[in-house]
C-alpha positions in Angstrom: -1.0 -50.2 7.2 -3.1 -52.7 8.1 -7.2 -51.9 9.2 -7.0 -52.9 12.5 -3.6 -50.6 13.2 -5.5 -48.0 11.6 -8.1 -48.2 13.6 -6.2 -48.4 16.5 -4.5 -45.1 15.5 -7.7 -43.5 15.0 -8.8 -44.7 18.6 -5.3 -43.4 19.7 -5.2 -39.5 18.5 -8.8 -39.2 19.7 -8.6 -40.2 23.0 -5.3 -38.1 24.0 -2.8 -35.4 22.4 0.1 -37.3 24.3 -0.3 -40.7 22.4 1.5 -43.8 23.9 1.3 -45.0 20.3 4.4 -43.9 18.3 3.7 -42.8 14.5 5.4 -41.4 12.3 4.4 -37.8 10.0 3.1 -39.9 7.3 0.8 -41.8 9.6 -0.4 -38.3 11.0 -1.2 -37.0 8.4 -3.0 -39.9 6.9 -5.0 -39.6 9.9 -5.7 -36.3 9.7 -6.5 -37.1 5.8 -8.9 -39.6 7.2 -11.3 -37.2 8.7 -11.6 -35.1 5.9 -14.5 -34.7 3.0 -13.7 -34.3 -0.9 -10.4 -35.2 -0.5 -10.2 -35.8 -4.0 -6.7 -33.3 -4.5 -4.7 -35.2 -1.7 -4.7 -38.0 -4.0 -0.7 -38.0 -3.6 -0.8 -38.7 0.1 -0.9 -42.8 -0.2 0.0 -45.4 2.3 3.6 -46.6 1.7 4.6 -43.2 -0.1 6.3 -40.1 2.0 5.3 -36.9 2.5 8.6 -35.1 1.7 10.4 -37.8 -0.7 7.1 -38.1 -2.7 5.9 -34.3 -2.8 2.8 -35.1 -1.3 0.4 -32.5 -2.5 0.1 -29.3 -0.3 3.3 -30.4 1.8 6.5 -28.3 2.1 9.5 -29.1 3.9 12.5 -27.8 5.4 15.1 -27.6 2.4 16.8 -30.9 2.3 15.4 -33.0 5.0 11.9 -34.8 5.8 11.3 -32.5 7.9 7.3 -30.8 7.3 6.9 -27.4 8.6 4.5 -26.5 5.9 0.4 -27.5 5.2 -0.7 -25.1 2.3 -4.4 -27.1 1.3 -6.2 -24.0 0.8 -8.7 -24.0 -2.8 -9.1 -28.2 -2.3 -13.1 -27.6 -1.4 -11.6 -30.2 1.7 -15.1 -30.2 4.1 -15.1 -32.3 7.4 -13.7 -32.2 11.1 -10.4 -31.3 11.3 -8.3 -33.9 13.4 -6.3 -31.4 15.0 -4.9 -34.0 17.3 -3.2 -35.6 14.5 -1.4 -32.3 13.4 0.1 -32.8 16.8 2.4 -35.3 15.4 4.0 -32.8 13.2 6.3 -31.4 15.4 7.8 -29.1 13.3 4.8 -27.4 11.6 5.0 -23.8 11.2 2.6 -22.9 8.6 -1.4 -24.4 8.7 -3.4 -22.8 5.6 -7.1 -24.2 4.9 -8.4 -21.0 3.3 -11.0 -20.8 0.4 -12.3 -24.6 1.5 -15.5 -25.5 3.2 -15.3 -26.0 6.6 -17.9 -25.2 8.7 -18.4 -25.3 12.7 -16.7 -24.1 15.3 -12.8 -22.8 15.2 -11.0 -25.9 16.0 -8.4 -26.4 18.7 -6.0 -25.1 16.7 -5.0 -23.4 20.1 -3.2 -26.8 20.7 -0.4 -26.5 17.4 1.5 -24.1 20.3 4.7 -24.0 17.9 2.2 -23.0 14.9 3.9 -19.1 13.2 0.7 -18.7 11.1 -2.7 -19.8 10.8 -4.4 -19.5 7.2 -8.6 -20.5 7.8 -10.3 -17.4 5.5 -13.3 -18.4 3.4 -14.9 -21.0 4.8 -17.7 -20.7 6.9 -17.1 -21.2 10.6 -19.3 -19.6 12.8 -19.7 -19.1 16.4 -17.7 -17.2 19.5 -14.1 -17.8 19.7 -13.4 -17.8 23.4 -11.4 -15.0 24.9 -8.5 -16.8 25.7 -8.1 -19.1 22.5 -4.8 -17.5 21.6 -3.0 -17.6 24.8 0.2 -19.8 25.3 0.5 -20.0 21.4 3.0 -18.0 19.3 1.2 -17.2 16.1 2.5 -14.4 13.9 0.4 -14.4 11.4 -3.7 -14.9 11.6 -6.0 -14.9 8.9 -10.0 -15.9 10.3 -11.9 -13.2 7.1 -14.7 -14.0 5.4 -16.3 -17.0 7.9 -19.3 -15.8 10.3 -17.4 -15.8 13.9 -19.7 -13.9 16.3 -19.0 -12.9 19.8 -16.1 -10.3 21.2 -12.9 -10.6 19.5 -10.6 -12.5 21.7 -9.0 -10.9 23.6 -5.6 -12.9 23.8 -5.2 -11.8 20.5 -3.4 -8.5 22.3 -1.2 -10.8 24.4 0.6 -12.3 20.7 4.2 -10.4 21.4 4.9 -11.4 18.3 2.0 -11.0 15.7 2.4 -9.1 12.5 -1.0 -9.3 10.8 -4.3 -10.2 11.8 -6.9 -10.7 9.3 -10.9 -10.7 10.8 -12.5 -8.8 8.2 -16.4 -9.6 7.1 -17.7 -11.6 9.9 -19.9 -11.2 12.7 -17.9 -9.9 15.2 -19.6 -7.6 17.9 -18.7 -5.7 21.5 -16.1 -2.9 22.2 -12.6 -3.8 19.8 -10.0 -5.3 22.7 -6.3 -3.1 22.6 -4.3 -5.3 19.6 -1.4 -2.6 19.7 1.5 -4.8 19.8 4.4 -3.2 18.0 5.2 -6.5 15.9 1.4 -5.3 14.2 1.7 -4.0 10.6 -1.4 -5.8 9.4 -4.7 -5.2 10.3 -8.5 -5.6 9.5 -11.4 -5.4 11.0 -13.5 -4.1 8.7 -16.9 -5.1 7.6 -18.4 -6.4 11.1 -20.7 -5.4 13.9 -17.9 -3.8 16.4 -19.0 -0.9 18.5 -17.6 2.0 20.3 -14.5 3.9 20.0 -11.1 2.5 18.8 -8.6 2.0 20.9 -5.8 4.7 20.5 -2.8 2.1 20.3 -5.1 1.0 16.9 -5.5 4.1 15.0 -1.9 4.1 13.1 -4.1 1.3 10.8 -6.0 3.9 9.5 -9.9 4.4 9.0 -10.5 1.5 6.6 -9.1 -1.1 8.3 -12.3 -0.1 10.9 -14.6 0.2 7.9 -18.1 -0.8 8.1 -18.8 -1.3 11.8 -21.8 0.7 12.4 -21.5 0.9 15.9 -18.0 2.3 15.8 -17.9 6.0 17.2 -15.5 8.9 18.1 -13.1 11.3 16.3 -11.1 9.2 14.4 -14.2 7.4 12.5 -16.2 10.8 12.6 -18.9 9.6 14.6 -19.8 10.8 17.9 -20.5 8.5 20.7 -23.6 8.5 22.8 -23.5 8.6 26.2 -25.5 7.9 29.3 -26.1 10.4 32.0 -26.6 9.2 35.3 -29.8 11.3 36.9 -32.0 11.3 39.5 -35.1 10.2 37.2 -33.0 7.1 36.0 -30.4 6.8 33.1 -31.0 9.6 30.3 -29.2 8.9 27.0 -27.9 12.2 25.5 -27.0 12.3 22.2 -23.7 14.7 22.0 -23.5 14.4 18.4 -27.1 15.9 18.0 -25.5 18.6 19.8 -22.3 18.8 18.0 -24.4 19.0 15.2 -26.0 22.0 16.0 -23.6 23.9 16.6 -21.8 22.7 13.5 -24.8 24.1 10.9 -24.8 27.0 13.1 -21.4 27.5 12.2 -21.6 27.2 9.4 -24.7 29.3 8.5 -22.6 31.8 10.2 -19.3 31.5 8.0 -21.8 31.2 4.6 -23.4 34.8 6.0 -19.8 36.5 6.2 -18.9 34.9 3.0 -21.6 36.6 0.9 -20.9 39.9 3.1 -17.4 39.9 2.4 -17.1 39.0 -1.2 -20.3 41.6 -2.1 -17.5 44.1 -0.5 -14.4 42.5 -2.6 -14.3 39.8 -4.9 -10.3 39.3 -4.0 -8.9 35.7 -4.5 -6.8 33.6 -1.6 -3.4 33.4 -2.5 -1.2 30.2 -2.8 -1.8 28.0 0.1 -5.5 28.0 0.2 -7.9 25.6 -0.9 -11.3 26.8 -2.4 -14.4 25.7 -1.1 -15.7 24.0 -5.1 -13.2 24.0 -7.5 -9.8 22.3 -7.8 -7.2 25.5 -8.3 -4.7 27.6 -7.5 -4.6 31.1 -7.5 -1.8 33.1 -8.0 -1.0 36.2 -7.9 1.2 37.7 -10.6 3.0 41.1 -9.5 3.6 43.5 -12.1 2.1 41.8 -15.1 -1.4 43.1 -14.9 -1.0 46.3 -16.7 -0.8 50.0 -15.9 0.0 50.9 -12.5 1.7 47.7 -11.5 -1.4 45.9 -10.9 -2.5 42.5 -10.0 -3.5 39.6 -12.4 -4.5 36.1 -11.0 -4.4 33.1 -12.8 -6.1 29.6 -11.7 -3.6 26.4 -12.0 -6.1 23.8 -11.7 -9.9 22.4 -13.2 -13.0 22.5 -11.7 -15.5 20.0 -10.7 -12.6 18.1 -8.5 -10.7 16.5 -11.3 -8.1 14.4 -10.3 -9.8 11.1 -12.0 -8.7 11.0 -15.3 -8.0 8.1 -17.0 -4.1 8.1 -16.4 -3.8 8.0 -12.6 -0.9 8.2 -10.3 1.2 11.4 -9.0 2.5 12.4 -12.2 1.0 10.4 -15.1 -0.7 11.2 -18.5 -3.8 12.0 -19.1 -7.0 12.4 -21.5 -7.0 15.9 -22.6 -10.5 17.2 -22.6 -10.9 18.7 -18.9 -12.1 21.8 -17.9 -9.3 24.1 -18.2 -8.7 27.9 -16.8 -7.6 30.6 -18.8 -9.9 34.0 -18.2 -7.8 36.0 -16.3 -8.7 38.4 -13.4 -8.4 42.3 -14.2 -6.5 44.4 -11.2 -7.5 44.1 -8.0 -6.9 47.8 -7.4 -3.3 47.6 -6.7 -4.1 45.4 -3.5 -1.2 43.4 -2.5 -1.2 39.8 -1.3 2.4 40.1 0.2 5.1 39.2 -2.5 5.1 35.6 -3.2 8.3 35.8 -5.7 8.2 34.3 -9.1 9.3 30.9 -10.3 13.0 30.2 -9.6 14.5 27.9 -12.7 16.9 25.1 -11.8 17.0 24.0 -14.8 17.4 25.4 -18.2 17.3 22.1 -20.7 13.7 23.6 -21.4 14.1 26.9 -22.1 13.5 29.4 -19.6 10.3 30.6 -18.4 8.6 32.6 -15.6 5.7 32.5 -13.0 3.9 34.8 -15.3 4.4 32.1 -18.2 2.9 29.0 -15.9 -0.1 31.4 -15.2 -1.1 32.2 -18.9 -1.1 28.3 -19.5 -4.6 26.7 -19.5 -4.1 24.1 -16.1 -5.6 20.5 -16.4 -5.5 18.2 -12.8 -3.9 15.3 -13.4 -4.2 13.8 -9.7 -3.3 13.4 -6.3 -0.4 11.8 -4.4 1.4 11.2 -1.3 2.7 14.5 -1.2 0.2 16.6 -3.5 -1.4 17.0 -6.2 -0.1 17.3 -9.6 -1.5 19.5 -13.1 -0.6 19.7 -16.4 0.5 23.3 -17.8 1.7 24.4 -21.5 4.3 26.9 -21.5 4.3 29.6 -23.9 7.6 28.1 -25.7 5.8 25.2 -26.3 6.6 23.4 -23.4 4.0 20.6 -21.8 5.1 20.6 -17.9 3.6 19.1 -15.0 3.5 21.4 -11.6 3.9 19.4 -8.3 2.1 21.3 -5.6 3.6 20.1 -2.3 1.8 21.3 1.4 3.7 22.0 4.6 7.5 21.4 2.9 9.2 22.9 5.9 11.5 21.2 7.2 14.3 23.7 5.6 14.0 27.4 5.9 14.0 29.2 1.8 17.8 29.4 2.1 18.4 25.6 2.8 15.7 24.5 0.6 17.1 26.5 -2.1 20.7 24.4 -1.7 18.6 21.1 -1.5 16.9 22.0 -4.4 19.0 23.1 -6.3 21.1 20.1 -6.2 18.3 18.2 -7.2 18.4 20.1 -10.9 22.3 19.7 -11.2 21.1 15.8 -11.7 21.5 14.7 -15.0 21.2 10.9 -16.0 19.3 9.4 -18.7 16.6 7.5 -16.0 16.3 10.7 -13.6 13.4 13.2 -14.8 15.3 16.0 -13.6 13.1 19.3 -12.2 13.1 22.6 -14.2 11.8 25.1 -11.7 10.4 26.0 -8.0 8.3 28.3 -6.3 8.4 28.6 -2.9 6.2 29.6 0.0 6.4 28.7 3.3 3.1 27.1 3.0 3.6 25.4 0.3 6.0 24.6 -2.4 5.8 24.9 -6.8 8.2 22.2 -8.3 8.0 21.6 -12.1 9.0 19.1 -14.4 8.5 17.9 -18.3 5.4 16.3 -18.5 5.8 12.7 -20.3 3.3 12.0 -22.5 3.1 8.2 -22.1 2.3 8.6 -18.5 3.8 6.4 -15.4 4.5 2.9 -14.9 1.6 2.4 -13.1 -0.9 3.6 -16.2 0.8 1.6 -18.6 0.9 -1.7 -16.9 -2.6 -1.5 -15.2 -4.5 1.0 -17.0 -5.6 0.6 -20.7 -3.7 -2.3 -21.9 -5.1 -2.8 -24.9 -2.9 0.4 -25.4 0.7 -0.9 -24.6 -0.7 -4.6 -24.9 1.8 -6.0 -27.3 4.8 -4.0 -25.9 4.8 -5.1 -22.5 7.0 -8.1 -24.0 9.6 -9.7 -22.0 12.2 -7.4 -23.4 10.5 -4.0 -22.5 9.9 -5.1 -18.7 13.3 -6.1 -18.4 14.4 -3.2 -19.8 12.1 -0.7 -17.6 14.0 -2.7 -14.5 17.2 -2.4 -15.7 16.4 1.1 -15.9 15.0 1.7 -12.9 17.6 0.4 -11.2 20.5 2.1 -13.0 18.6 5.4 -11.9 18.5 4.4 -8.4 22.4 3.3 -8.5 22.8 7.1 -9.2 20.6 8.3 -6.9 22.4 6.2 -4.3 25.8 7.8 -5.6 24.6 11.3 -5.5 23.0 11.4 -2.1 25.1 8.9 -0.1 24.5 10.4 2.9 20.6 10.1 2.3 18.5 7.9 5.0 16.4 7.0 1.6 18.1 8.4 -1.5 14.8 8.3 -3.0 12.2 7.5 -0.7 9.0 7.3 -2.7 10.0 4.5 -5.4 6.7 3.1 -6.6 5.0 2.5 -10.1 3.4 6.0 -10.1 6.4 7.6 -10.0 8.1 5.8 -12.9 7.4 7.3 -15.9 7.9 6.2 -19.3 9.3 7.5 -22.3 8.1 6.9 -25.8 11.2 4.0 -26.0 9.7 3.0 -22.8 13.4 4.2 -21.0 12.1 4.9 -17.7 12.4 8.1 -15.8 12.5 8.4 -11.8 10.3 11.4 -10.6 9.6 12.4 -7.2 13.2 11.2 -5.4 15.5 12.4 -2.6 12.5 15.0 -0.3 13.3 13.1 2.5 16.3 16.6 3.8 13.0 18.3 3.0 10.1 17.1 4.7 9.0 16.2 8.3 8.9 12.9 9.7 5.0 12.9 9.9 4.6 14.4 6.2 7.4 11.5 5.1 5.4 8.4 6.7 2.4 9.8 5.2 3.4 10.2 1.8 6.6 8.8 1.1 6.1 5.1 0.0 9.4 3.7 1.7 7.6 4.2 4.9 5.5 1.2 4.1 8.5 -1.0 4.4 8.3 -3.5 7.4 10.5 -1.1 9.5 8.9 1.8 8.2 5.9 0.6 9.7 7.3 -0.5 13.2 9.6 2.2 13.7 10.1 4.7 11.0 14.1 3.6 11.3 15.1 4.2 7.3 17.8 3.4 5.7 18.7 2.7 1.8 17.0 -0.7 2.4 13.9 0.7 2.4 14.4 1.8 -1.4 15.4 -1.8 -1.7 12.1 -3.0 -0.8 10.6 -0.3 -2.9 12.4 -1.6 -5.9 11.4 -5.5 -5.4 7.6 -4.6 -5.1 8.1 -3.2 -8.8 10.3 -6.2 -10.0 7.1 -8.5 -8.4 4.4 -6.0 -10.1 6.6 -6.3 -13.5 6.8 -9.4 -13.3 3.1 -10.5 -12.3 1.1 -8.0 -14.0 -0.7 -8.1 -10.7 -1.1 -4.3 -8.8 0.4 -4.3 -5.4 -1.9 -4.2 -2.3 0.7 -2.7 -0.7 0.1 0.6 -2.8 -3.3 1.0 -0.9 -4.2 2.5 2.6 -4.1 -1.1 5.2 -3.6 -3.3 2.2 -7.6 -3.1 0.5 -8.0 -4.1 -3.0 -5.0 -5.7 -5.2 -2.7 -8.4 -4.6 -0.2 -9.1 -1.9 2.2 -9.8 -4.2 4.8 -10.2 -1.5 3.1 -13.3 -0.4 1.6 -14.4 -3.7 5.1 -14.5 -5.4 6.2 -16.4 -1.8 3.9 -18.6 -2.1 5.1 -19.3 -6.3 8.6 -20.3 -4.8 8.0 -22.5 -1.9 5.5 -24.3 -4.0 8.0 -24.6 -6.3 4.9 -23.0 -9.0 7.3 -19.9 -10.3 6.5 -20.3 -13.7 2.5 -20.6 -12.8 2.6 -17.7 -10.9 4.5 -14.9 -13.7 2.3 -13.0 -16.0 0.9 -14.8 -19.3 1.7 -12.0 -21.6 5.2 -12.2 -20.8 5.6 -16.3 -20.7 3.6 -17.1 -23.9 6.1 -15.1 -26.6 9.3 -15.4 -24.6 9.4 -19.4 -22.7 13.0 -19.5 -23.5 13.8 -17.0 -21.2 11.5 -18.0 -18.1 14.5 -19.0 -16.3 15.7 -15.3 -16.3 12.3 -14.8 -15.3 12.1 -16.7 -12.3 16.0 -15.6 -11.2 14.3 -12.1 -11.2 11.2 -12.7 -9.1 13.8 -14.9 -6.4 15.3 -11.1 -6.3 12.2 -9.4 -5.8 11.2 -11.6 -3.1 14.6 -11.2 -1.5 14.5 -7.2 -1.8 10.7 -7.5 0.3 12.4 -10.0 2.9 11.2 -8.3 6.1 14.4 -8.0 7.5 16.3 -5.4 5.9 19.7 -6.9 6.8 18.0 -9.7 4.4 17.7 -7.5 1.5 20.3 -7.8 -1.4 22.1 -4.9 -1.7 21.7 -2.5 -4.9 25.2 -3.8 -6.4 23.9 -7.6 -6.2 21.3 -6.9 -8.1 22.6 -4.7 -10.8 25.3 -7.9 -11.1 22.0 -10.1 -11.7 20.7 -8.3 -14.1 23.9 -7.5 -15.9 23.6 -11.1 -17.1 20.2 -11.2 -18.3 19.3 -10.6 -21.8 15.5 -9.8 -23.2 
């Protein structure tokens, strides 16, 4: 191209987005190269050369055709003025990502890309007010503006997006009231670590409190703040602090319930019974009928440790953990034949063990071993010798003791090498007992993110493939067994895959969804985090499916999923990082070292596998491979 048609093109995109000069993609983007700084990393993109032929750097296109729809230049340290004009000859872009670069200014006109499905600008530092209407008339999906130093209200065209399904404005400078971005289409959101104010918008709260997270000025019941307000007077505006009030009354409260405390237990020093959680330390009493000697007395024993627990070294629902805590084991004399209403004893589903009572878990020194979606878990040795780990699940009522019993129950007739199959339950309606073998090694989660120095040189090729061939063959049963299951397991995630010493893994927590409500299952159950879990709580066994690829990705990584964290905070998106591997055509860059260094003959196995992880976290579920395709897939692979 010669200088002066260069120039002229210049002089053409600047002066009008409807040029009467035609050009082709190449030319545009030349141009847009053109107004760029440190441009050093789009030394591909050469006069004479093309885009899609010639794999210009950063530039994806549509599968077989020059055809751009994608601009991925993000980590390029590209500075400048961004010729948005000239992105207006790529008629067919879909996909604009400058992140982690060093633009400044102003947000661009972006605005004017109206065909543009997601817009990638985080780190950088642009600054200044986005006007309230910037969004309007496009049909973004995706926005990602974190981590610049955009002031002002947050547009409020950002609501009017029928179509968005994450927005990303997290550490800026935003200020004013937060505008209602309730769309449906929303799953991703953050707003966190701004200067927003005021009360979030109702529509908003299903995000959860840290994606509102350090905004100062943010008040009301759902951030647990209280709001001031102004009273309108005859002396002028008065400001009245409610929450001073609030306050108040709160210590008085308080004072109060501290003063009947001290009277009551001076009167009887009785223990709550199952169901009720002390005020300092972490257990559970129980009360054991007829086991306290003469008379048919009471003993109570505590199922827990003190001091809070739960942060061990070995974290997850049911994983291993340091011995070492506090542990209970004094046990309370009779409480004068005082009865807390019968409570029943264990009820064993389950014999491979041995059996063994209530009276038998009570005797056992407790260690915590950590919270989860649906409880929290401790460690207990039987009398026999047995190491088992008590699940203690809250508000399991969805079936009355009859039902649950026949739900349960057909949970311990399971028997397959990759189910951990329960051994007992206790039941109360306020909560439920259910107890398993404890496995030593601890869960997937420990041994692939925890100490791996520990498991460092067995986390070969072989051994991962092997944990995902188990996993899956468990979840092929679990599919068989409970057909008629929504989500035949329902909480598949690396916490609750454990691992035996042969590192054969062992599916825990699977098939509560008969058991529990709605609202306990899209607080705790992990397949609610599936795109449609999210929109609309509509399950189905596709929502395992999408379960079972974020553990292929996290296998197959080594990265920990964001998506196993409240609004995404911390981690990796691995969804999108491994997405990002294969249309960048980078698999092999993108798999974890440990796995690729000792094994590169079988990196083409590799990167088969992490095509069917992406596929079983494609949004749509219809998408998703079924559980047969993939146990054909991995039939053929070898470790």
């Amino acid at each position: 191209m010669s200088a002066v048609r260069f120039l002229l093109l210049l002089l053409c995109l600047s002066l009008s987005p409807q040029n009467s000069m035609s050009i082709t993609e190449a030319e545009a983007l030349l141009a847009f190269k053109i107004s760029l700084l440190n441009t050093e990393k789009l030394g591909s993109w050469r006069e004479g050369s093309r885009p899609c032929e010639d794999k210009w750097e950063g530039v994806f296109c549509e599968e077989g055709k020059p055809i751009i729809i994608r601009l991925h230049l993000q980590n390029m340290g590209l500075s400048g003025v961004i010729d948005v004009n000239a992105l207006l000859e790529i008629k067919n872009l879909k996909t604009l990502s400058l992140s982690n670069n060093s633009f400044s200014g102003d947000l661009p006109f972006f605005n004017k890309l109206t065909g543009l499905r997601a817009l990638y600008v985080s780190s950088n530092k642009f600054s200044g007010e986005i006007p309230a209407d910037y969004f309007a008339g496009t049909t973004l999906r995706r926005v990602w503006l974190s981590d610049n130093e955009f002031s002002g209200k947050i547009p409020e065209s950002l609501g009017k997006l029928g179509s968005l399904t994450a927005l990303h404005l997290e550490r800026n400078k935003f200020t004013g009231l937060i505008p209602d971005i309730s769309q449906k289409s929303l799953v991703e959101l953050d707003m966190s670590g701004n200067q927003l104010e005021g009360e979030v918008p109702k529509g908003m709260e299903r995000f959860g409190v840290d994606a509102f997270k350090d905004n100062a000025g943010l008040c009301g019941a759902f951030v647990g703040k209280d709001c001031v307000v102004t009273i309108e007077g005859k002396g002028g505006d008065v400001k009245s602090t409610i929450g001073v009030v609030i306050a108040v009354v709160v210590v008085m409260t308080i004072l109060l319930l501290l003063s009947t405390a001290v009277k009551s237990k001076s009167k009887d020093d009785d223990f709550s019974v199952l169901g009720k959680e002390p005020m300092e330390d972490d257990v559970v009493e129980v009360r054991v009928h007829g086991s306290g000697g003469k008379g048919g007395g009471e003993s109570t024993r505590s199922v827990g440790s003190t001091g809070g627990g739960g942060s061990s070294k070995k974290s997850g629902d049911h994983s291993s953990h340091k011995k070492g805590g506090s542990e209970h084991g004094s046990r309370k004399g009779s409480q004068n034949g005082k009865s807390a209403g019968a409570i029943g004893d264990l009820i064993m589903i389950n014999d491979e063990k041995g059996p063994f009572g209530l009276a038998d878990l009570m005797k056992a020194a407790a260690e915590v071993l950590g919270n989860g979606g649906l409880g929290s878990a401790y460690k207990a040795v039987m009398s026999n010798g047995v190491s088992v780990v008590v699940k203690r699940i809250r508000d399991m009522n969805k079936l009355d003791k009859e039902e649950f019993d026949v739900a349960i129950r057909r949970i311990g007739n399971l028997r397959h090498k990759n189910i951990l199959t329960p051994l007992a339950y206790h039941y109360r309606k306020e909560e439920k007992l259910v107890v398993s073998e404890y496995i030593p090694k601890g869960s997937l989660l420990y041994v692939l993110h925890g100490d791996r120095g520990t498991y460092h040189a067995e986390l070969n090729w072989p051994t991962r493939l092997k944990i995902i061939k188990g996993i899956v063959s468990g979840l092929q049963y679990l599919n068989a067994q409970f057909s008629s299951y929504d989500l035949p397991h329902g909480n598949l995630k690396a916490c609750n895959v454990l691992l035996k010493d042969n590192y054969e893994p062992l599916l825990s927590d699977y098939a509560f969804i008969k058991m529990v409500t709605v609202n306990q299952a899209s607080q705790g159950m992990f397949a609610y985090k599936s795109p449609e879990g999210l929109e609309n709580q509509q399950m189905s066994p596709k929502a395992d499916m999408y379960c079972l690829g974020i553990i292929i990705l996290e296998l197959l990584t080594g990265k920990f999923p964001s998506q196993y964290l409240n609004a995404g905070k911390g981690g990796t998106d691995v969804i999108q990082w491994v997405r990002t591997a294969i249309e960048e055509k980078k698999e092999a860059e993108f798999l974890d070292p440990e796995i690729v260094s000792s094994y590169g003959d079988a990196v083409p196995s590799m990167i088969q596998l992490l095509h069917v992880g992406a596929e079983c976290t494609e949004r749509d579920p219809d998408k998703r491979p079924s559980l047969q395709d993939v146990v054909k897939t991995l039939e053929q692979m070898q470790g």
